[in-house]
C-alpha beads as a LAMMPS data file, in Angstrom:
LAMMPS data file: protein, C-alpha beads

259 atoms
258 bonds

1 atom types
1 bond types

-500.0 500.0 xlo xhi
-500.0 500.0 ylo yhi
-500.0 500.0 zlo zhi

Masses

1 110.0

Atoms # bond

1 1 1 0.000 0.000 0.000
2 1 1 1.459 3.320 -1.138
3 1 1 1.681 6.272 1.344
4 1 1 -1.363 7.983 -0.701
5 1 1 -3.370 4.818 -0.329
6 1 1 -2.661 4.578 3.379
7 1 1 -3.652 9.021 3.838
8 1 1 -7.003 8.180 1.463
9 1 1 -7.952 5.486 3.563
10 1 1 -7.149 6.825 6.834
11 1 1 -9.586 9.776 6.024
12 1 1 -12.228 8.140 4.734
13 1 1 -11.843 5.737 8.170
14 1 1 -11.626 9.120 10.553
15 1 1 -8.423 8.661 11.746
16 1 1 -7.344 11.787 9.883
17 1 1 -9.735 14.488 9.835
18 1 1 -9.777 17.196 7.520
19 1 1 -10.830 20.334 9.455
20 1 1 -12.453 23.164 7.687
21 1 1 -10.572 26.504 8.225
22 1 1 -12.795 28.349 6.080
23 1 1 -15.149 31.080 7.188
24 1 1 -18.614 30.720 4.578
25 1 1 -18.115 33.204 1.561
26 1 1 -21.796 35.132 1.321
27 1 1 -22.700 39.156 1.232
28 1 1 -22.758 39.262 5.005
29 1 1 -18.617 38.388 5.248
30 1 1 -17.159 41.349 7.081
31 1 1 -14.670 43.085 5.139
32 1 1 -12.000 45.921 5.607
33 1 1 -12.714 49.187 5.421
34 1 1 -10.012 51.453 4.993
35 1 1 -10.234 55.350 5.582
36 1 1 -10.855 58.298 3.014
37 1 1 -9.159 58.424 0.609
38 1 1 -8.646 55.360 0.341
39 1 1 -10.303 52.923 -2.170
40 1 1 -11.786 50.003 -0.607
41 1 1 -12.757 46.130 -2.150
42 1 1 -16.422 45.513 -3.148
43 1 1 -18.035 43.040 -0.856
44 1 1 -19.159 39.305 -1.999
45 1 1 -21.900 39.052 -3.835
46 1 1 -24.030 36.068 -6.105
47 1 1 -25.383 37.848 -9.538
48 1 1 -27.807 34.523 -10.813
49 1 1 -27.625 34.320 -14.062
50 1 1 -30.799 30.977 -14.244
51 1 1 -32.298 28.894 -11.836
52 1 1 -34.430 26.309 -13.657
53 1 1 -36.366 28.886 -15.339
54 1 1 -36.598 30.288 -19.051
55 1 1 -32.555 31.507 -18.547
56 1 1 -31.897 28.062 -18.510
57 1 1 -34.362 25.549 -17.953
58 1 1 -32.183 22.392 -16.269
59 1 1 -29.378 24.463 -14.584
60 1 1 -28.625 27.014 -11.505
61 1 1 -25.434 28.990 -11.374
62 1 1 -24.279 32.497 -11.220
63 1 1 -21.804 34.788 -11.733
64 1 1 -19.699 36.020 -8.651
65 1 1 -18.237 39.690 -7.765
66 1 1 -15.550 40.095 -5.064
67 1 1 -12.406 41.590 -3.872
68 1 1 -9.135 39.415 -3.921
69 1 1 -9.102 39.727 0.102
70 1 1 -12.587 39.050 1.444
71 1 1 -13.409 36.486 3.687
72 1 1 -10.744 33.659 4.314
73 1 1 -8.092 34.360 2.014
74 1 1 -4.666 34.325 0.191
75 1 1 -2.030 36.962 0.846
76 1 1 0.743 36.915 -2.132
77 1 1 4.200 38.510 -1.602
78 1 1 2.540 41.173 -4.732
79 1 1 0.377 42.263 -2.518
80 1 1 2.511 44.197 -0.464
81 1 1 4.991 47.511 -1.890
82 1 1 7.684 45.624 -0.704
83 1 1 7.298 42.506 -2.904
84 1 1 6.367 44.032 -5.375
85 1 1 8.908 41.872 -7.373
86 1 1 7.524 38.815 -6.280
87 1 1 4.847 36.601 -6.855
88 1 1 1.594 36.887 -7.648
89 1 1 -1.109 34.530 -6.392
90 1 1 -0.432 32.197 -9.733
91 1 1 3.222 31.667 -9.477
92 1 1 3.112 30.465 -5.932
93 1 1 4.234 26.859 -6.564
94 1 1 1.901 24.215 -5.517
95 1 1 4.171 22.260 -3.393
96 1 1 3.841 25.628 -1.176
97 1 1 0.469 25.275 -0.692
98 1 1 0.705 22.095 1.612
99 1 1 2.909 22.061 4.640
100 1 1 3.070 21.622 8.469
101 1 1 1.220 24.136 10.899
102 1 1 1.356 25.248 14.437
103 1 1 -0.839 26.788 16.809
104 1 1 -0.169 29.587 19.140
105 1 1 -3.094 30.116 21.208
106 1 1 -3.620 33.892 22.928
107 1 1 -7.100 33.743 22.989
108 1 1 -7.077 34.412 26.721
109 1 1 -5.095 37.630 26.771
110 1 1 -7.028 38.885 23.397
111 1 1 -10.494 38.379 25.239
112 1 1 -9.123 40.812 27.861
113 1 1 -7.392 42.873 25.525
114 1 1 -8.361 43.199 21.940
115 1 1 -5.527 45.512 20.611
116 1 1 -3.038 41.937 22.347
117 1 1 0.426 42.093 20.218
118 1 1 2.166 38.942 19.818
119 1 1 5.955 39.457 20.594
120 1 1 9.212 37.643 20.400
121 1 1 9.568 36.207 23.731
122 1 1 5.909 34.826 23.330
123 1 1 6.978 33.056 20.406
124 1 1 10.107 31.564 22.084
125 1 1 8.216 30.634 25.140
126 1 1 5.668 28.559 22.770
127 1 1 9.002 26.905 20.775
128 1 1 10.501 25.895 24.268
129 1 1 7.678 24.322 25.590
130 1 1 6.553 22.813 21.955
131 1 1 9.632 22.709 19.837
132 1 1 10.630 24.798 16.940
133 1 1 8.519 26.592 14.638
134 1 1 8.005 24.325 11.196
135 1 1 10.415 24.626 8.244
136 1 1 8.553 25.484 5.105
137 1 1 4.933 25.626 7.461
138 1 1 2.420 27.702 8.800
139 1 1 2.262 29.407 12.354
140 1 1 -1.586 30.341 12.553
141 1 1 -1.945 32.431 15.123
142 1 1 -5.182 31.973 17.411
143 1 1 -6.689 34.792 19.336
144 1 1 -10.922 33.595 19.076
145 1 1 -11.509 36.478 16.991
146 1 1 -13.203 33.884 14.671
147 1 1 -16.287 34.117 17.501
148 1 1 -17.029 37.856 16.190
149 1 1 -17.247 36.766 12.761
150 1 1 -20.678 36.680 12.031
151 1 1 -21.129 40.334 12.430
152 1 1 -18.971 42.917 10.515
153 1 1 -18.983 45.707 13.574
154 1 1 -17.857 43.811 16.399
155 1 1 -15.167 42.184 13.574
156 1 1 -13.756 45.269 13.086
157 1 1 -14.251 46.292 16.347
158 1 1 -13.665 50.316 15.260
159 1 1 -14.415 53.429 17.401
160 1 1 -13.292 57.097 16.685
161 1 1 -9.263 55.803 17.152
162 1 1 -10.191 53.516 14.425
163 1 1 -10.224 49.341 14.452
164 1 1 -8.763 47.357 16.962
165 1 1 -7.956 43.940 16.885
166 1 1 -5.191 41.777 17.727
167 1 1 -2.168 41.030 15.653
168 1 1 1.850 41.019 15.850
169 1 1 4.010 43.493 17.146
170 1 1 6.471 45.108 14.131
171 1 1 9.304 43.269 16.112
172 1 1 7.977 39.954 16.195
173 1 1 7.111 40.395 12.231
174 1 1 10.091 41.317 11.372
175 1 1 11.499 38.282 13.450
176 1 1 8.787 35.913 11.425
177 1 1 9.316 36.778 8.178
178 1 1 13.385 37.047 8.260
179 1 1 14.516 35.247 11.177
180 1 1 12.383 31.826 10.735
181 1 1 12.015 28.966 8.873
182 1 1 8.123 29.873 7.930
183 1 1 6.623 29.847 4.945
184 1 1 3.399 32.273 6.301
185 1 1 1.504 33.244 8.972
186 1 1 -2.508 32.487 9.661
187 1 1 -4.891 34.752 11.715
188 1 1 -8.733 35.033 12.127
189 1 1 -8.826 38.641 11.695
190 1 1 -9.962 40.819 8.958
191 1 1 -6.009 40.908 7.732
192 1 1 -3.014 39.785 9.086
193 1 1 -2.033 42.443 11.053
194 1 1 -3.188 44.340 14.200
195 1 1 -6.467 46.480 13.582
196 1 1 -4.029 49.582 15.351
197 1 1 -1.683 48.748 12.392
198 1 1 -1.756 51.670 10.508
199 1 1 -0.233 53.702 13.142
200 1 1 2.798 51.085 13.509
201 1 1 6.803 52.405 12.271
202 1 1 6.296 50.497 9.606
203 1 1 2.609 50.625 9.359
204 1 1 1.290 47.300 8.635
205 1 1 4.133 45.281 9.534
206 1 1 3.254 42.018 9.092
207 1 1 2.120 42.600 5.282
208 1 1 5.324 44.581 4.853
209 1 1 7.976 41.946 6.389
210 1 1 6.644 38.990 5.357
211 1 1 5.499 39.305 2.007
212 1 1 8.653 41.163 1.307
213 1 1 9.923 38.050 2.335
214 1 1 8.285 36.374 -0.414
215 1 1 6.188 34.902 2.516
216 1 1 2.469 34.464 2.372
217 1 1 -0.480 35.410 4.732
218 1 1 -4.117 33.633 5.345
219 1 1 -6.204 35.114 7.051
220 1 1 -9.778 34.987 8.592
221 1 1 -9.497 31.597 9.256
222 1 1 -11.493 29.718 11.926
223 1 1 -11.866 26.575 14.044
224 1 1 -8.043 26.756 15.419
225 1 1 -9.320 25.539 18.417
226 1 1 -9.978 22.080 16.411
227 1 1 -6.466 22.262 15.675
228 1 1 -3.186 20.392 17.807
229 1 1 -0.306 22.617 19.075
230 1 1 1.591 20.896 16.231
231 1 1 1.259 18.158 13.941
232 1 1 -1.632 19.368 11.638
233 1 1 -0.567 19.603 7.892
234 1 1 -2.452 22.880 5.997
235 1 1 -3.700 22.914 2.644
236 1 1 -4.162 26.066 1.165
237 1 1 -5.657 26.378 -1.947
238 1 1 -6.440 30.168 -3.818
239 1 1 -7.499 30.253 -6.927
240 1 1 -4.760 30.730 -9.570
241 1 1 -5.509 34.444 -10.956
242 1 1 -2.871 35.805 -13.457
243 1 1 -1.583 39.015 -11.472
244 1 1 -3.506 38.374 -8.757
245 1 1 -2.061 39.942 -5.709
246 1 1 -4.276 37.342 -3.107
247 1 1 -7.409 35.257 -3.528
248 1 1 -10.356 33.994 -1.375
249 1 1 -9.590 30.475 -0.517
250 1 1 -10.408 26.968 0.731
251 1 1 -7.947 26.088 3.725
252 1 1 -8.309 22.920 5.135
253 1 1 -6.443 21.306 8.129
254 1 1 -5.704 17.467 8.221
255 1 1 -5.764 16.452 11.769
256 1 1 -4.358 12.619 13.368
257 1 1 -7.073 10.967 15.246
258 1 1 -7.393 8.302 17.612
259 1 1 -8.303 4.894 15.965

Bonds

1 1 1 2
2 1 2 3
3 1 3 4
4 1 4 5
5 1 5 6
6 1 6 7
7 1 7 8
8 1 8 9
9 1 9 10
10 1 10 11
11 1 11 12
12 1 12 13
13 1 13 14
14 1 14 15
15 1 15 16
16 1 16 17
17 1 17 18
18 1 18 19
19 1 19 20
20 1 20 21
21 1 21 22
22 1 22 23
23 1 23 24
24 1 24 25
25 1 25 26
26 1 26 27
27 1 27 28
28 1 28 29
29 1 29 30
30 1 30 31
31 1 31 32
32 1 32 33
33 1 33 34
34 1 34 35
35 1 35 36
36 1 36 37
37 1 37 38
38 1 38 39
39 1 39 40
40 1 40 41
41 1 41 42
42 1 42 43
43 1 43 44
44 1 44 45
45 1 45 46
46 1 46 47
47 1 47 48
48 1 48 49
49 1 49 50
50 1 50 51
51 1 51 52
52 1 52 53
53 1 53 54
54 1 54 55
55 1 55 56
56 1 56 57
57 1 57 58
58 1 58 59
59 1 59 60
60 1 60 61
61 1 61 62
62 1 62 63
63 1 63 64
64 1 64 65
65 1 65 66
66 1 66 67
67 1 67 68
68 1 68 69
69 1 69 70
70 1 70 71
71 1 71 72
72 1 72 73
73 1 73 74
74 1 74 75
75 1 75 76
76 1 76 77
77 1 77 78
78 1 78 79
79 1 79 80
80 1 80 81
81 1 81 82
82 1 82 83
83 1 83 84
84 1 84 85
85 1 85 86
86 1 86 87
87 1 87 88
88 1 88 89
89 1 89 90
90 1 90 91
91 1 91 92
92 1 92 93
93 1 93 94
94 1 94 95
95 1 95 96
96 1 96 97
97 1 97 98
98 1 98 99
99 1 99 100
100 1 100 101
101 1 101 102
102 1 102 103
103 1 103 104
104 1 104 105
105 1 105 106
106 1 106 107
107 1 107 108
108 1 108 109
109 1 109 110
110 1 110 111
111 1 111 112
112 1 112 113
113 1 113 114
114 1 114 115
115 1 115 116
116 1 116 117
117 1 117 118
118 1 118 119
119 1 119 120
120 1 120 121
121 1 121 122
122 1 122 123
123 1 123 124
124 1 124 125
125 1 125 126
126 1 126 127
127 1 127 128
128 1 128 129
129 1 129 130
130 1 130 131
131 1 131 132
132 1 132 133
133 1 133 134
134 1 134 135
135 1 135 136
136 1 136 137
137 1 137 138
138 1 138 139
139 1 139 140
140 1 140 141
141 1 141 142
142 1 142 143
143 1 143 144
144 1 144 145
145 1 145 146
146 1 146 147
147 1 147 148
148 1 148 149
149 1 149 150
150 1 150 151
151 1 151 152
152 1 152 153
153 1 153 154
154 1 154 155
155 1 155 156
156 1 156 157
157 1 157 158
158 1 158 159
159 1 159 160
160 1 160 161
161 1 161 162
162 1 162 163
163 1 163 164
164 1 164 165
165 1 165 166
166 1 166 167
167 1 167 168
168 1 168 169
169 1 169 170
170 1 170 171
171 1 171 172
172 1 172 173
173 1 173 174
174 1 174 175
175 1 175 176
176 1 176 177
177 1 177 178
178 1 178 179
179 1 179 180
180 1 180 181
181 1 181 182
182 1 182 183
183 1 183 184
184 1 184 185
185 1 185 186
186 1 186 187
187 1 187 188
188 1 188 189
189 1 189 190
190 1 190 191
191 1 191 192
192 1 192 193
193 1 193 194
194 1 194 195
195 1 195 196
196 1 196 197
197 1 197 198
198 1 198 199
199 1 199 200
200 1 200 201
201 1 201 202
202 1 202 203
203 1 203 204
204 1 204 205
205 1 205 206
206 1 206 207
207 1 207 208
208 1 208 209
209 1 209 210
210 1 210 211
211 1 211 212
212 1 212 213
213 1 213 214
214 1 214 215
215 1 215 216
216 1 216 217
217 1 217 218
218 1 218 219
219 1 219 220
220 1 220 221
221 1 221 222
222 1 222 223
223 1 223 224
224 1 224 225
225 1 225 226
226 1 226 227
227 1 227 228
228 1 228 229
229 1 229 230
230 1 230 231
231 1 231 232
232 1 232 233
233 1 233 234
234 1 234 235
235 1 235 236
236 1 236 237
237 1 237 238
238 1 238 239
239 1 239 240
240 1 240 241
241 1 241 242
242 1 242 243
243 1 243 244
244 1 244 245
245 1 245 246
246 1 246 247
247 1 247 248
248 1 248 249
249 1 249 250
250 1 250 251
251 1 251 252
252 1 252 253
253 1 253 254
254 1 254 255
255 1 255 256
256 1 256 257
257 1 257 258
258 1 258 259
């Protein structure tokens, strides 16, 4: 029996579970919304183009309009100024798309502060209590944002400072992207970084280390807490759009059970 025959069988069986990290795609996903005068994406939305009727009387389908970044998606190192160079969302090489992921769990100290920073030392505490951070994988960062997700206020979480979530400190991003082995970093947020990112030296760290990095970001994921510390393998899977700089996406988890 081959290795793929053995991971086939074992998920049809249970024993590996393939966890959903996808938030539902529909007009009600919460988006960003950046300040004047900045432009900001179009939120999802299903056009129907028949539905068993005289547009076509055996079929149902539609056409689709959204942003690159809405709801669970892709970051590619285009995205950001600072890989500008690099890849778009079709040149990321499959093989890239499927590796090892950890969790580091802060939901406790983002429930009692929702503007939490992750920094170095937490980082280093996690690897000395659960080994090193993957080579070529994912850290996905939980903080139980995911819970909010269902309603695009308390997502964003904004007031008259602006939005405030929690993210990584510009230290700790610039540690991620140049000083680890990682191939990207996963939140549940809106974006990858900190909703009190804009005022950051450099603002938006975490867009501007690691995709300069020729790293990659997901983000709004959900059910982390399904996850193990380590051990899960990530599948990531945007769609492949020529010059894209990100794409909504299907992220799955695959997760060893007990027999």
């Amino acid at each position: 029996m081959t290795l793929l025959d053995q991971l086939a069988q074992a998920v049809a069986a249970g024993t590996i579970e393939v966890v959903d990290l996808t938030a539902p795609l529909s007009h009600e996903t919460p988006i960003l919304n950046l300040p004047a005068p900045f432009a900001n994406t179009v939120p999802f939305e299903l056009r129907e183009i028949s539905r068993y009727d005289d547009r076509g009387p055996a079929w149902y389908w539609n056409d689709i309009v959204t942003g690159e970044h809405v709801g669970t998606h892709f970051d590619a190192p285009v995205h950001w100024i600072t890989g500008r160079d690099g890849e778009d969302v079709s040149q990321v090489a499959p093989r890239r798309l499927v590796g090892p992921a950890v969790v580091l769990d802060a939901a406790d100290r983002a429930a009692d502060d929702p503007d939490h920073l992750l920094q170095i030392d937490d980082v280093r505490k996690w690897e000395a209590e659960h080994g090193p951070l993957p080579d070529g994988g994912w850290l996905l960062y939980r903080t139980g944002w995911d819970a909010r997700s269902g309603d695009q206020a308390a997502f964003l979480n904004a007031n008259e400072t602006g939005p405030h979530s929690p993210g990584i400190s510009v230290e700790c991003a610039r540690w991620l992207a140049q000083e680890t082995p990682l191939l990207g970093v996963g939140v549940e947020t809106v974006g990858t970084d900190a909703g009190a990112a804009h005022g950051f030296d450099p603002p938006f760290p975490c867009h501007s280390f690691l995709l300069g990095a020729g790293k990659y970001g997901l983000t709004q994921l959900r059910n982390l807490d399904r996850l193990p510390t380590r051990g899960a393998v990530l599948i990531a899977a945007p769609l492949p759009i020529v010059g894209g700089s990100g794409s909504p996406a299907r992220v799955l988890a695959l997760v060893e059970r007990e027999g």
